[in-house]
N, C-alpha and C positions, 0 to 999 in steps of 0.2 A: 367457241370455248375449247380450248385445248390444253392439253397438258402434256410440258414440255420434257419433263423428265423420262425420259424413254428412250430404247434402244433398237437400233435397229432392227428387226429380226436377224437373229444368228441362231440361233437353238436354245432353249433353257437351260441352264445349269443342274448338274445334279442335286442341288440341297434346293434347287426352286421346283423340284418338278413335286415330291412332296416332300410333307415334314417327317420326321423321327414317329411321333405320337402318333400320326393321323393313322386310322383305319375306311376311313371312307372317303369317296374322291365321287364329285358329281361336276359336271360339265355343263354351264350355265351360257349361253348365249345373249348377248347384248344388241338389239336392233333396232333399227327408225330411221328414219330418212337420213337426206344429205342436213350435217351440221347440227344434229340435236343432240352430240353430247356423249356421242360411245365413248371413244376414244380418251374424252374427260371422265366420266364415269368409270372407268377402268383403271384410269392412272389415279384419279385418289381415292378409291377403296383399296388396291392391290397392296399387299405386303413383300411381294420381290419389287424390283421395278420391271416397268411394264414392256411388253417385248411388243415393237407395233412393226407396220408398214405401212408407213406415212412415207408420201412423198409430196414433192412440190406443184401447187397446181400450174397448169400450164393454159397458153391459148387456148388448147385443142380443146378445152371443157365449157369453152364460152357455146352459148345457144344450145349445151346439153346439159349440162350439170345446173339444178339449182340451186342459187346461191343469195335467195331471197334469205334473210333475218342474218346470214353469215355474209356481208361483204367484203368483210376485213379477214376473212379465212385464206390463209396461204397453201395447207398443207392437207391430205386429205386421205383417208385409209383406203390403201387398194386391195390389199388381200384380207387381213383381220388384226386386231390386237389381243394379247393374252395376256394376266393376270392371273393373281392367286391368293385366296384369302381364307383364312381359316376362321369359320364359325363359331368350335369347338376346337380343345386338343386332338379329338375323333375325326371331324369332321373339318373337309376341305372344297371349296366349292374352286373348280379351276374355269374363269370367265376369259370370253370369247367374244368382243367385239366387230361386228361384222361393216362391211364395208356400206356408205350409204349412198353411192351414184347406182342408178338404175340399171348402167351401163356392167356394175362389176355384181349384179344381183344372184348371174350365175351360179359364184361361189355359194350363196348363202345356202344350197342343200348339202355342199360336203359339210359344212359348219352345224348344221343342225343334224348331222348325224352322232345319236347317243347323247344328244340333248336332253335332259331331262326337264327340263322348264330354259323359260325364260323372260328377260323383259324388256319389254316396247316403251320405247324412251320419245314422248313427244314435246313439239313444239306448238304451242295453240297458236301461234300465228300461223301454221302451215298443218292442219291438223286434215288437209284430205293429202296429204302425204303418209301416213298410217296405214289408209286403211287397205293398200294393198300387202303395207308389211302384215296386219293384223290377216286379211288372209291367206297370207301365204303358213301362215304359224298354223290357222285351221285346216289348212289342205293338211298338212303334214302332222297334226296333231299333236302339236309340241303345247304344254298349258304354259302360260303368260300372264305376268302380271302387267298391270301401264303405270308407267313412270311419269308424271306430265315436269319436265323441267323447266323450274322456275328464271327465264333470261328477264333483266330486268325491265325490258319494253316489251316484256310478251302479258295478251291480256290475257286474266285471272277466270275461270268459270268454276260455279258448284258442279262437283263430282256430278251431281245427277241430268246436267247439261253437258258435260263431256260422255257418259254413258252414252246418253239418248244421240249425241253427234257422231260417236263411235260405232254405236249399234253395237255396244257388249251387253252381255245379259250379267245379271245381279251378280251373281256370283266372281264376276273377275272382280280382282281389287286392284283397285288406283288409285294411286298417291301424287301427291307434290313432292317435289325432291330439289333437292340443289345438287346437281351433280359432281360440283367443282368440292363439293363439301365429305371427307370421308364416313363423317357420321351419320349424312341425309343418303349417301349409295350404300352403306352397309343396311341402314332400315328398309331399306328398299328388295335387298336380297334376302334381310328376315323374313319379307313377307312374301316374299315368294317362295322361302321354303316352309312359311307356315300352309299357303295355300296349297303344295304339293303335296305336305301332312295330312290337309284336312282332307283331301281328293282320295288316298291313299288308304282313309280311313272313314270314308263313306260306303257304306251300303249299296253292293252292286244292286 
């Protein structure tokens, strides 16, 4: 699932980095395996277009990179994609797509530096690809929502069967989402700044 509208990275433009109105900027981080969907998730929620590093895949990723549920994928983020979407006139959340081969994982602590949240975008046909991404978000104490994205041959589970396969406790929220869809990734980003509301506003 990719989305093709996109530019190479070159630098943001000045009226993409923020708006006129906004007074608030939060730095949201997009993550999950190889092929579930960042890089789509990013290109249609964003309101600039989306500044990525995609390139072509090549030999060299056969026997390393997986490419189970994505066969037909040609192109593949090596460094990160960026995006930008406004909540509010106030408020702007600036999204961060992270790279999904194991091989480019490295990157992913410069990316969750100043993260304020984020969310974990899975695939149920490949759902023990997660749960290193989900740990790796608890080492560093970044909160998270899970995204489970709806591909149309991937099977279906109640929330409370994806929890208990996850090992998240009650409190994270997880949705179904259509990534390729801009109104199923913006509800996806309400709820994860609803969640960092309610965190924010809990009783140490």
């Amino acid at each position: 699932m990719d989305f093709n509208s996109s530019d190479t990275l070159a630098g943001p433009r000045r009226e993409d980095v923020l708006p006129a109105t906004a007074t608030s900027a939060v730095k949201v981080v997009i993550v999950g395996g190889f092929g579930v969907g960042k890089t789509t998730m990013v290109g249609s929620v964003s309101e600039i277009r989306p500044l990525t590093t995609e390139e072509t895949m090549t030999q060299a990723g056969i026997g390393i990179d997986d490419d189970y549920g994505s066969p037909t994928k040609t192109a593949t983020t090596v460094a990160m994609d960026f995006g930008r979407i406004s909540i509010t006139e106030q408020l702007v959340l600036y999204l961060f797509g992270t790279p999904g081969q194991e091989r480019f994982w490295f990157l992913w602590n410069g990316l969750f530096e100043g993260a304020l949240g984020a969310v974990v975008l899975v695939d149920t046909r490949r759902l023990e690809v997660s749960f290193d991404v989900i740990g790796r978000l608890e080492e560093r104490g970044v909160p998270f929502v899970v995204a489970v994205n709806s591909f149309p041959d991937a099977p279906r589970y109640p929330v409370a069967e994806l929890r208990a396969a996850l090992d998240l406790p009650e409190e994270i929220p997880i949705l179904h989402c259509d990534a390729r869809r801009r109104a199923s990734s913006r509800d996806v980003l309400l709820s994860l700044m609803r969640f960092l509301h309610s965190l924010s506003t809990a009783p140490s």
